[in-house]
N, C-alpha and C positions, 0 to 999 in steps of 0.2 A: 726418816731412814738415817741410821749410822754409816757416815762414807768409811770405808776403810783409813785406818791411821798411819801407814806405812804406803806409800806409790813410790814406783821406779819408774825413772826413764832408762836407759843404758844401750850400747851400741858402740862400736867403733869411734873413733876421733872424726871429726866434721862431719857430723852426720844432724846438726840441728837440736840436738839436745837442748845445749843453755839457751837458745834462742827460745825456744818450747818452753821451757822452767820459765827462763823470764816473761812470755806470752802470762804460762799460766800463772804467777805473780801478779803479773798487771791486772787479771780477774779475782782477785785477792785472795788465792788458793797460798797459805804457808808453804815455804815452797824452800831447799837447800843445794847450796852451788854443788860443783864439781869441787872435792877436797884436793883430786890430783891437781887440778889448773892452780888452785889456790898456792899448793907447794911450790908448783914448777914458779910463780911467779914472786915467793922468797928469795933473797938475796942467797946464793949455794942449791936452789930448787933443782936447778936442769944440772947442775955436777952431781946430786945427789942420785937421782936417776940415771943418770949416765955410770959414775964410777962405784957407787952402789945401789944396784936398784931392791938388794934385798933392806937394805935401812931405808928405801924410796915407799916400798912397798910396807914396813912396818909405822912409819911415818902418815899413809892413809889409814892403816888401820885405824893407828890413834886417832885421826881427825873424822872419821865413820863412823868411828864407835862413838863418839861425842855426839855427832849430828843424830845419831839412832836415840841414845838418850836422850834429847831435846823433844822427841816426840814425846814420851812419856812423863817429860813434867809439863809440857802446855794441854796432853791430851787433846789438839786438835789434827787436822789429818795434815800430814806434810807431802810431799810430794820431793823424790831424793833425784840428783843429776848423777846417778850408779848409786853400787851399793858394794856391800862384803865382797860377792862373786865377783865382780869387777877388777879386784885383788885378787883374786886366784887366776883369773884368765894373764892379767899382766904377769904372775909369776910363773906361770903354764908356757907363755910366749918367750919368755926369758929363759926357759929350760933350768926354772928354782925349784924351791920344793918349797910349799905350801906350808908353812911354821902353823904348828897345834892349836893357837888362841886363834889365829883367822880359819882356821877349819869348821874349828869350835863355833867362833859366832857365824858361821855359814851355815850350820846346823841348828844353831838355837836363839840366834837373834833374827826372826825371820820378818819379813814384810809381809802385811797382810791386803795388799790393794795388788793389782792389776802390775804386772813388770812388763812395761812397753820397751822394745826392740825398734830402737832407730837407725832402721840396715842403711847402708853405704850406699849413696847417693852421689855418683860424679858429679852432677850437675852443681850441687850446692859445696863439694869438698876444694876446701884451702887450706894451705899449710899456714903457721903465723910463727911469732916466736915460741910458744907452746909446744904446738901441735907440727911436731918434725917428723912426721911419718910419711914418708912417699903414698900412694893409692894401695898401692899392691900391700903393703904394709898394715897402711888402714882399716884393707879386707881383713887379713888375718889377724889383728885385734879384734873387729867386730865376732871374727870366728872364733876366737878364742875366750872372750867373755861370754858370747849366749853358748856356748857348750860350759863353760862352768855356771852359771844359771840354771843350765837343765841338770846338770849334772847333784846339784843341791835341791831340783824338784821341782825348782820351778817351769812355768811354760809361758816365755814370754810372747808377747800379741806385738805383732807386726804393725807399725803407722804406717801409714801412708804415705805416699810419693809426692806431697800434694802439700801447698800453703801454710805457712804457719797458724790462721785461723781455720781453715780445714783440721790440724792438726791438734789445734785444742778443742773443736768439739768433740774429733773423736775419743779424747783422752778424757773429759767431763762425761761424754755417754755412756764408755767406759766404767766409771768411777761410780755412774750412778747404778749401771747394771751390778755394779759389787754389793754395794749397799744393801740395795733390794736383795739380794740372794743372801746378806747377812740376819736381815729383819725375818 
């Protein structure tokens, strides 16, 4: 069976994602970070977000659209910590407007695996130097990314409340019921 080439993780801030990514990593699933953390922790990352998050936000583009190519020269399945949509919710929550090339690849550079939703979790949410977002904040990212998700077609699938190896079976069971519905 062909697993699908393209998986998402995405959700709000502290909600478990890289810890997921890195889980499914360590089961030797090709697997690609979070581009936003990657910026915010450039030297100018968190000024750029801050005092421009519209060059914040073109800034992941560039680094998403690289990571989405990288599927199609290894051809094996990767597994992404967000995606495009991800970029339109943060521009959506910022009251921006959504610039044509990321609309564009929200339209046409599509993932073909499973877009897992990792909803907002007190139990496990911390702020760090990154991730500045109060809770109440947090929610409304997570609300703001799976409606631009849905909004581009997809329909993300809910994890679970539940352990990080809880959590990569269900995303491997997942993965293999895609498969199979490819074959």
């Amino acid at each position: 069976m062909a697993a699908p080439l393209r998986t998402v993780v995405t959700g709000g801030p502290g909600t478990g994602k890289s810890t997921l990514i890195d889980a499914l990593a360590a089961r030797g699933l090709a697997t690609e970070p979070e581009v936003a953390r990657a910026l915010l922790r450039e030297p100018g990352g968190m000024a750029l977000r801050r005092d421009d998050p519209q060059g914040f936000a073109r800034a992941m583009f560039d680094a998403e659209l690289a990571a989405y190519r990288r599927a199609e020269e290894g051809g094996s399945p990767i597994v992404y910590d967000r995606g495009f949509p991800d970029i339109v919710g943060f521009l959506r929550l910022k009251g921006l407007p959504v610039p044509a090339p990321i609309d564009e690849a929200c339209r046409n550079l599509r993932y073909d695996g499973p877009v897992f939703r990792a909803p907002p979790w007190r139990a496990i949410y911390r702020r760090d130097d990154e991730r500045i977002q109060d809770w109440d904040d947090a929610r409304a990212s997570d609300a703001a990314v799976c409606a631009a998700w849905r909004d581009y077609g997809y329909a993300p699938v809910d994890l679970p409340l539940a352990g990080v190896a809880d959590r990569v079976a269900f995303v491997l069971a997942h993965m293999d019921a895609a498969a199979g519905e490819r074959d």
